[in-house]
N, C-alpha and C positions, 0 to 999 in steps of 0.2 A: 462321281457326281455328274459328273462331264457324259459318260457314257451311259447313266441312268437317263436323263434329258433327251440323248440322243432317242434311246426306244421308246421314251416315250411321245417325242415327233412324228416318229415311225410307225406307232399306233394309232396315232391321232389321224394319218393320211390315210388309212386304210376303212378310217369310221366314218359313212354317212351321217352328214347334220341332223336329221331325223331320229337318228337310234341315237344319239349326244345328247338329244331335246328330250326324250323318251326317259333316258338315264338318269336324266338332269331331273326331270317329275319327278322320279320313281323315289331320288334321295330326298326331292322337300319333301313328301310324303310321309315319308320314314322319318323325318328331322321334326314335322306337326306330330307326329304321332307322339316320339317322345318326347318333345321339348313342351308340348301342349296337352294331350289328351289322358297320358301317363300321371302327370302331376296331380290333373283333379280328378283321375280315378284312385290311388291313394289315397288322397283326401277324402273323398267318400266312403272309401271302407275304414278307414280311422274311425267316421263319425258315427257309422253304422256299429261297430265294434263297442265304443264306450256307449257305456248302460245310460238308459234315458230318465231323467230328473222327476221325481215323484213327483206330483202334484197333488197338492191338501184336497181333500176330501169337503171339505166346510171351508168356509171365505167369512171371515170378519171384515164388517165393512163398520168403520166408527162412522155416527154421523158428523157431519161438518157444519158447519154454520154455512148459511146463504143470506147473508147479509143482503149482499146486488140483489139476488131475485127475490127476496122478502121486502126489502124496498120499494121493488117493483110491483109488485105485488098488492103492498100496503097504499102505493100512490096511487095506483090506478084510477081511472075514473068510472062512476057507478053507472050502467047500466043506462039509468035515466036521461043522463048528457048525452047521448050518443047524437040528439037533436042538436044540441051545442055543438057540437064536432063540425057536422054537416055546415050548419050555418057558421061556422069559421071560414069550411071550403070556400065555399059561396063568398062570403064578405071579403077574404083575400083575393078571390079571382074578380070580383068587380074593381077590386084598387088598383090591380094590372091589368085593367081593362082585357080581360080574357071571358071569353063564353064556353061553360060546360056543357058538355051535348053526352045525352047518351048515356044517364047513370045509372048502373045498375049496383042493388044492394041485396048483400047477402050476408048472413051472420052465422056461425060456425063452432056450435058448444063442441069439447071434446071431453065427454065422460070423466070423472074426475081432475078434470081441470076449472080452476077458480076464474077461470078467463075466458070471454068471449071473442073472438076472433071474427071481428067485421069488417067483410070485404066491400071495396067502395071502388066499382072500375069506372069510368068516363071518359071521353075526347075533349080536347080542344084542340083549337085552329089558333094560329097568333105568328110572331115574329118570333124564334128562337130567343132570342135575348131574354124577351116577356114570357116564355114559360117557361126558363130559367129560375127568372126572379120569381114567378109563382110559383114553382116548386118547390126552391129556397123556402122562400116564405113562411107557405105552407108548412115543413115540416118541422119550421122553427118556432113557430104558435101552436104546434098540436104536438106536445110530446111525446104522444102514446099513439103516434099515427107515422107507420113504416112503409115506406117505398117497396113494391114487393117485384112491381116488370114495369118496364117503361118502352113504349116505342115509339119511332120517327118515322114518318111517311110525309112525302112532298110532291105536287103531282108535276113541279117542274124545275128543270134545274136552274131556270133563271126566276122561279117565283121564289121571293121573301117570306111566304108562309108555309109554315108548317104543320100537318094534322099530326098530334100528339097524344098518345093513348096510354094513360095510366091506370097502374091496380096498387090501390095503396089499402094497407090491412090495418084496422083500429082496432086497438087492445081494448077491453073495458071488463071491468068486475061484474059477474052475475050472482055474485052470491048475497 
């Protein structure tokens, strides 16, 4: 053993650090290959080998109850109110002293759908806090009226107010 150690000392003087470094690659290499790449190519020809699982021809789908979206549905509000909605907006933003600027409305059938989708975008300006609460508020009086984007713009970093731009969408029944 003693004299195996020896040659191999004596090999070791004769080898440039360079072709050591070289050698030293060439085994992790060889060691990725098979410790790594080996493995899940096997695996892939296993999977490819076993036959692939038929899939039915026809799909039975049973219907289900929708209880939630038939509720939803059923509660909706007609068409009609959509005035009522509006003047909620309004009546909550005067109780938090907030001004709407900027309404724009748009209503949105979709082809067999029982439901109207009315969009309702607007700004306001106020102290964070207060269109908070009128947010809250908001969407706590008007059940069928969903927050859809909201942003924040402030023109300074030491001003208290904030220009706030909302797109809230209001459910209603058209049929």
């Amino acid at each position: 053993m003693i004299r195996l150690r020896w040659y191999f000392y004596r090999g070791m003087d004769n080898v440039p650090p360079v072709t050591l470094l070289a050698w030293l690659g060439f085994i992790a290499v060889i060691w990725v290959a098979l410790a790594l790449w080996l493995p899940v190519q096997f695996t892939l020809q296993k999977t490819e080998s076993e036959p692939e699982i038929a899939v039915p021809k026809t799909v039975h789908i049973e219907k289900q109850e929708l209880t939630q979206v038939d509720a939803f549905l059923a509660a909706a509000p007609d068409i009609e109110q959509v005035s009522h909605a509006i003047e909620t907006l309004f009546d909550v933003a005067a109780n938090h002293h907030v001004n709407v600027q900027e309404v724009i409305y748009r209503d949105e059938i979709r082809p067999g759908e029982p439901i109207l989708n009315y969009m309702i975008d607007f700004s306001v300006q106020n102290t964070y806090p207060n269109i908070k609460r009128f947010m809250t508020t908001l969407l706590a009086t008007t059940p069928y009226l969903a927050l859809e984007q909201i942003s924040f713009e402030r023109d300074s970093i030491n001003s208290s107010q904030v220009k706030t731009h909302f797109k809230f969408k209001l459910y209603l029944d058209h049929e």
